[in-house]
N, C-alpha and C positions, 0 to 999 in steps of 0.2 A: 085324467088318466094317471096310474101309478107310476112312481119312479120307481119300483119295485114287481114289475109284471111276472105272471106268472111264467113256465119257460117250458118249453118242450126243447128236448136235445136230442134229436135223432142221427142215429151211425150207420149209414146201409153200410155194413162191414164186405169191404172186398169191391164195391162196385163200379165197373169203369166206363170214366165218362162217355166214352167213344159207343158204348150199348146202352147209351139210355137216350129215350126218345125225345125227352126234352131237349137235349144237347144233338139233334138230328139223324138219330141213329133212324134206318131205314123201316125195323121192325118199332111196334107203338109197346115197348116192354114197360114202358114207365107215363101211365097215361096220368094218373093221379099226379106226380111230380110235373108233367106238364101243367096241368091246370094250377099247380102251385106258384108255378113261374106267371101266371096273369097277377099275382097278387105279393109274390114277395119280390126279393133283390136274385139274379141269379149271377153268378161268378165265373166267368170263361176261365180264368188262370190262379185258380184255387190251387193252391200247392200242398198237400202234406208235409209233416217235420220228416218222417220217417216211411219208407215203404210196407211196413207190416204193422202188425194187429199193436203190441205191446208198446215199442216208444211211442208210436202216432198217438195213442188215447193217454198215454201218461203225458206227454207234450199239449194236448187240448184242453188236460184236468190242470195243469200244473202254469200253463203261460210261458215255458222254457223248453228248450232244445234239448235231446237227447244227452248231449253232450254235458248239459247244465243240471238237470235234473238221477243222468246217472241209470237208468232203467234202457239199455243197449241192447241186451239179447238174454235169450229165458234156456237154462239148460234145468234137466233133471238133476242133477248132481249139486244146486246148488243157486239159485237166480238171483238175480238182483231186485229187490222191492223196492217199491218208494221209500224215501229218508222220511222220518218223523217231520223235520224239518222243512220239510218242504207241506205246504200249506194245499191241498185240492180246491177246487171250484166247488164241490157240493158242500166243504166243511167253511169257506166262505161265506156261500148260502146260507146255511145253516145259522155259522153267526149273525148274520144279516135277518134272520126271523122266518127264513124260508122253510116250508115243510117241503123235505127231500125225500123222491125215490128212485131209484134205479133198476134196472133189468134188462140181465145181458145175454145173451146168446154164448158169449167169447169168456171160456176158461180161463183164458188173460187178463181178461178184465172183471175183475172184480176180487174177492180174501185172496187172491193168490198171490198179486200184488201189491197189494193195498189202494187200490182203488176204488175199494168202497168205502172207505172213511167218510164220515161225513153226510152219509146216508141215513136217512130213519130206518128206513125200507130199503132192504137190496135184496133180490132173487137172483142166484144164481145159472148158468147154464142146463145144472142138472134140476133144476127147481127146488133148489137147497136154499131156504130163507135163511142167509148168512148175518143179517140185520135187522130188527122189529122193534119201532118204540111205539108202534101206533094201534090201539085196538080196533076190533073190528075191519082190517084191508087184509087179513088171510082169512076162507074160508077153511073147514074143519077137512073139505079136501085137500086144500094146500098144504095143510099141516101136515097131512099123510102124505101126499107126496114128495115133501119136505125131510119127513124121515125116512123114508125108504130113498132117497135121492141115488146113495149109491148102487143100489139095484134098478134106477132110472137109466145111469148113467153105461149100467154094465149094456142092458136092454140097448141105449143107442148105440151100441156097437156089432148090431146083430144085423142078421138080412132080414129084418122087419121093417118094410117101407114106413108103418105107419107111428113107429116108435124111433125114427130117424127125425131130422134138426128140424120140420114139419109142427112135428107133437109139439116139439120145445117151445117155438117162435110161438104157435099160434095162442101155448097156456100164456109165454111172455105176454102178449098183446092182449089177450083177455083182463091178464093181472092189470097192465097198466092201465086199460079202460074202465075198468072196476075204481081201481086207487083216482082216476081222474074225476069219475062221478063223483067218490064218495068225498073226495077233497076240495068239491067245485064253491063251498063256503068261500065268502072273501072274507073271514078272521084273518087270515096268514098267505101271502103268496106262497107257488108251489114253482119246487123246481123238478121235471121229469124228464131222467134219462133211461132211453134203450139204446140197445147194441143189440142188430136184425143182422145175421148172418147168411139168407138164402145166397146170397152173392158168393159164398167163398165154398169152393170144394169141400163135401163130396156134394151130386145133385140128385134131387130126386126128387123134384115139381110136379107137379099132380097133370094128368092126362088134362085138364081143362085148360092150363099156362098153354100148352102146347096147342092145343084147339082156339085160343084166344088169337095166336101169331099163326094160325095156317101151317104149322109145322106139323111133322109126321108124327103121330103119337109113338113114344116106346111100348114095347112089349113086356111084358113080365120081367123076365131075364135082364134086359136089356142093361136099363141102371144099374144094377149091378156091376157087370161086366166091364161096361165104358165108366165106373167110378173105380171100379180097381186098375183099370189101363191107366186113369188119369192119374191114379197115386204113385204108380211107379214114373211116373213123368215127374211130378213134383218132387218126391224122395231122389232125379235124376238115376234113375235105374233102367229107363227107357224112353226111347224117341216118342212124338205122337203122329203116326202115320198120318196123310194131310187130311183124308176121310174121317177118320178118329177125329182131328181135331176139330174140324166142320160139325161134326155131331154135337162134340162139346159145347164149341160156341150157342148150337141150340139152347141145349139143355141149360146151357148159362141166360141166355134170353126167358128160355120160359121161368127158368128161377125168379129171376129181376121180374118178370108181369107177376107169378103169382105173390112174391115180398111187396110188391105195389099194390095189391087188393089191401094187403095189413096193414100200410099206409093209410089209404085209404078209408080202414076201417078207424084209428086216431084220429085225423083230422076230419070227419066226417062225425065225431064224436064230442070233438072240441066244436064245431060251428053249431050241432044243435044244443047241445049244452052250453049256446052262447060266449065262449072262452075264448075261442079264435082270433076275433079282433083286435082283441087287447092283449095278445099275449106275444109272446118273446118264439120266435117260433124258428130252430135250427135245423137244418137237413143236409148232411154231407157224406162223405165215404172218409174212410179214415187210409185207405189207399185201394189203387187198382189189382188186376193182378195178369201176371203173365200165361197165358194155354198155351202155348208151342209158335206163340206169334217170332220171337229170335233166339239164335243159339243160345242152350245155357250156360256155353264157354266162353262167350262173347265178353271181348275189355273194351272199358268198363261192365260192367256187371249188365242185366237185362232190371237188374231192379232199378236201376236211374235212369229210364226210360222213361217219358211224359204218360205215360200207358197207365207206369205204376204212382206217378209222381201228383200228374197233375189230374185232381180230383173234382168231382160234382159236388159243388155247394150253394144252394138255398140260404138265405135270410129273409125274414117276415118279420120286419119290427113290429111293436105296439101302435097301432092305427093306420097300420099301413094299407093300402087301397090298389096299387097300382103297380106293375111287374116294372121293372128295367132290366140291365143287364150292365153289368160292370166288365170290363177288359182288362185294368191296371191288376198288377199281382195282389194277390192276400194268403196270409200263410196261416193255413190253421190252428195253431198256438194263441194267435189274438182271440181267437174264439174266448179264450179263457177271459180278457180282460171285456170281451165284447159284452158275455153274459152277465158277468160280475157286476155291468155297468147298468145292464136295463138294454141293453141295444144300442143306443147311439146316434149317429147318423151316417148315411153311408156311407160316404167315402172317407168317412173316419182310419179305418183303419185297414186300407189297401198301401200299400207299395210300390215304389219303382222295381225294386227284385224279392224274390223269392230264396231260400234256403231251404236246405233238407242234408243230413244225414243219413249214414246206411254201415251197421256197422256189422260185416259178414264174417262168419256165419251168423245167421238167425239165435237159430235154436237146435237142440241136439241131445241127447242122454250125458255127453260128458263135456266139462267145458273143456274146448280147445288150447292149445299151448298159443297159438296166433289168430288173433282176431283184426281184419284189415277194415279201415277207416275210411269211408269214402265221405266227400263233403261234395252240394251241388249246389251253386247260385242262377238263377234264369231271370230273365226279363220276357219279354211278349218277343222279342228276338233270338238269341241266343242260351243256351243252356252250357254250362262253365264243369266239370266233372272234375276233381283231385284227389288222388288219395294220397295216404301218411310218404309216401315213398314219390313223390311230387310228380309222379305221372299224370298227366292234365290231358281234355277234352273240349272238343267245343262244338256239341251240337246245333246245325241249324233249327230252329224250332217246327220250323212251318213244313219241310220235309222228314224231318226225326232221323236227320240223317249226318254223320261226322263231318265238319269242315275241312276239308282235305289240308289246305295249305291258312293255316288263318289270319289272319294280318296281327301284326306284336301287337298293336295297338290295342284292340279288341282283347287279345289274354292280358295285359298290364292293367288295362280296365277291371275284368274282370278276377285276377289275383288281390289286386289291391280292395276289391269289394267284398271277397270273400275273406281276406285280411283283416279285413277293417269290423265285420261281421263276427271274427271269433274271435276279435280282440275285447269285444263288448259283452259276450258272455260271462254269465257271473256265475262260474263254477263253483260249488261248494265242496270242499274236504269233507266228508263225513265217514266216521271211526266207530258207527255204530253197526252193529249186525243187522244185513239186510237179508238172510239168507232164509229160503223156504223150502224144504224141498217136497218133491209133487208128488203126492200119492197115486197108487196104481189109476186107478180107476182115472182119475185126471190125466196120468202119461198115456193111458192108453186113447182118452178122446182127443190129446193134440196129434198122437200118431196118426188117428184116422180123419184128422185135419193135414196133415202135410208135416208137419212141424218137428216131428220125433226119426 
């Protein structure tokens, strides 16, 4: 077997653990990821660095914390990108001998950021081939919709169900199953990354997701209506009535079955093509996300909720045969040095505690004058909440609910842990220009994400 295996790195963008079936959710939205867990590592206390799209996938590409790495929040006016300096997993790869591709779903991730360094191959959200050294993996229609991208992009912003985040995922999944054939040569290990967004607002699952879970099918209209309710919820413009939000959570289930069929269609792709066994095989969310589950005035924030925090993650080493389940924390940041390495062994690189980051606002047209710093340390027990202005929390884990009175003991433990955690941070000063700013057609598709 290679100490060099080939690697799939999968991101169900947005996905929470509590609705997916592997992790016992009531509805079977994630039947493929079950059958996953008979064969790889699954992780009860998987943590993200960060609650959203941007630091979580710059913290998994980079092996450092939000804090270390520098990539906090994305405005139009002006964002933060990766430093030169700081070194990605695919451009590791890459030195390492690997032939890399990528394809994302998430406008975040990829030239906007610089997170596609590193890549041979990277597709875009809008199916904009923003990187190509390989002949022969785009067809002569890729390349046309490659050039027209921005008229793709305009097109998904319309009430055309079928030119909505559907079209995108399923050309993404075709590409990378194409790139997987055509690179199934052992000349060169390969490394492949997607970022699969049906998880994250807006939804629009196809009448069969909803037939697959016994849910009621929508009607024409319907998505529409209940994705624009759900936008003024997100943008906080409106409450979600409790029926509204019940609907949601459907339409969130049937999203997650029908992103499970696209699953299913890679790794079903990888085992007849023989790959599977010996390959490096990752599955995780890069964070959860909140529908109208707690106030969005609520302190601490609702983004340092275990909802949004603690995430589904899969590992499938090279030869591995037989499912377990891990309990000990793991922060997905290691993922970076997991990959880098070939996989490992398991309990490599689990944890007594977890960490994460959350620096509010997100994102926004302009950057704000005040931007507040939250830090969060957890164990299988308690969850520790602080932000810059030493206001502190201590969730019970197992209820997700504040410890009224909490014994000193338990916060000195936990200060001194989270003390000790960004003392060892190796922040870097950098004085060079990170700054990108987003063209229309890009601000317009994170607005109709939530983000703007």
């Amino acid at each position: 077997m290679s100490n060099k295996p080939d690697v799939l790195f999968l991101v169900l963008d947005s996905l929470r653990k509590d609705r997916v079936s592997a992790y016992d959710h009531d509805r079977e939205t994630t039947p493929t990821l079950s059958a996953l867990s008979t064969y790889a590592t699954r992780y009860e206390n998987a943590f993200t660095p960060a609650p959203w799209t941007l630091p979580s996938h710059t913290s998994m590409f980079t092996g450092v914390f939000p804090s270390e790495h520098g990539v906090t929040n994305g405005f139009s006016d002006g964002m933060s990108r990766l430093p030169e300096s700081r070194t990605t997993l695919a451009e590791h790869l890459s030195d390492a001998g690997y032939r890399t591709a990528g394809f994302s779903n998430n406008p975040w991730v990829g030239q906007l950021s610089g997170l596609d360094r590193g890549f041979d191959e990277f597709v875009e959200w809008d199916l904009e081939i923003s990187r190509s050294e390989t002949d022969g993996v785009h067809t002569t229609r890729d390349d046309l919709y490659s050039r027209l991208h921005p008229a793709l992009g305009k097109a998904a912003r319309q009430p055309v169900f079928l030119l909505k985040r559907r079209f995108f995922t399923d050309s993404l999944v075709s590409r990378a199953k194409r790139w997987l054939t055509q690179q199934a040569e052992p000349s060169a290990p390969t490394f492949t990354f997607l970022n699969l967004m049906e998880a994250h607002s807006p939804y629009f699952p196809p009448k069969r997701a909803f037939k697959s879970l016994d849910l009621e099918q929508p009607s024409t209209i319907e998505p529409r209506v209940l994705n624009t309710k759900l936008l003024a919820y997100v943008m906080g413009k409106s409450d979600l009535a409790p029926e509204t939000q019940r609907r949601v959570m459907e339409y969130y289930d049937a999203s997650a079955r029908y992103q499970d069929e696209k699953v299913a269609e890679l790794l079903g792709l990888l085992q007849r093509e023989g790959l599977f066994d010996d390959m490096l095989v990752v599955v995780c969310s890069d964070h959860g996300k909140t529908l109208g589950d707690y106030p969005r005035t609520e302190r601490p924030p609702h983004y340092v909720r275990d909802i949004n925090l603690n995430v589904p993650l899969w590992i499938k080493r090279p030869g591995q045969r037989d499912g377990e389940t891990v309990d000990d924390m793991f922060e997905l940041p290691d993922l970076f040095t997991l990959v880098r390495d070939g996989g490992g062994r398991s309990g490599r690189y689990t944890r007594d505690v977890a960490m994460a980051e959350d620096f509010i606002p997100h994102a926004g047209r302009k950057t704000p004058a005040d931007i507040t710093r939250w830090r969060i340390v957890a164990d299988p027990e308690y969850k520790y909440v602080r932000n810059d202005s030493s206001s502190e929390y201590l969730f019970d884990r197992a209820t997700d609910k504040l410890v009224s009175d909490p014994a000193e003991a338990v916060l000195n433990q936990c200060r001194e842990t989270l003390s000790d955690r960004v003392q060892a941070f190796n922040q870097e000063e950098s004085t060079e220009s990170r700054q990108r700013r987003i063209n229309s057609d890009v601000q317009a598709q994170l607005k109709d994400l939530g983000y703007l």
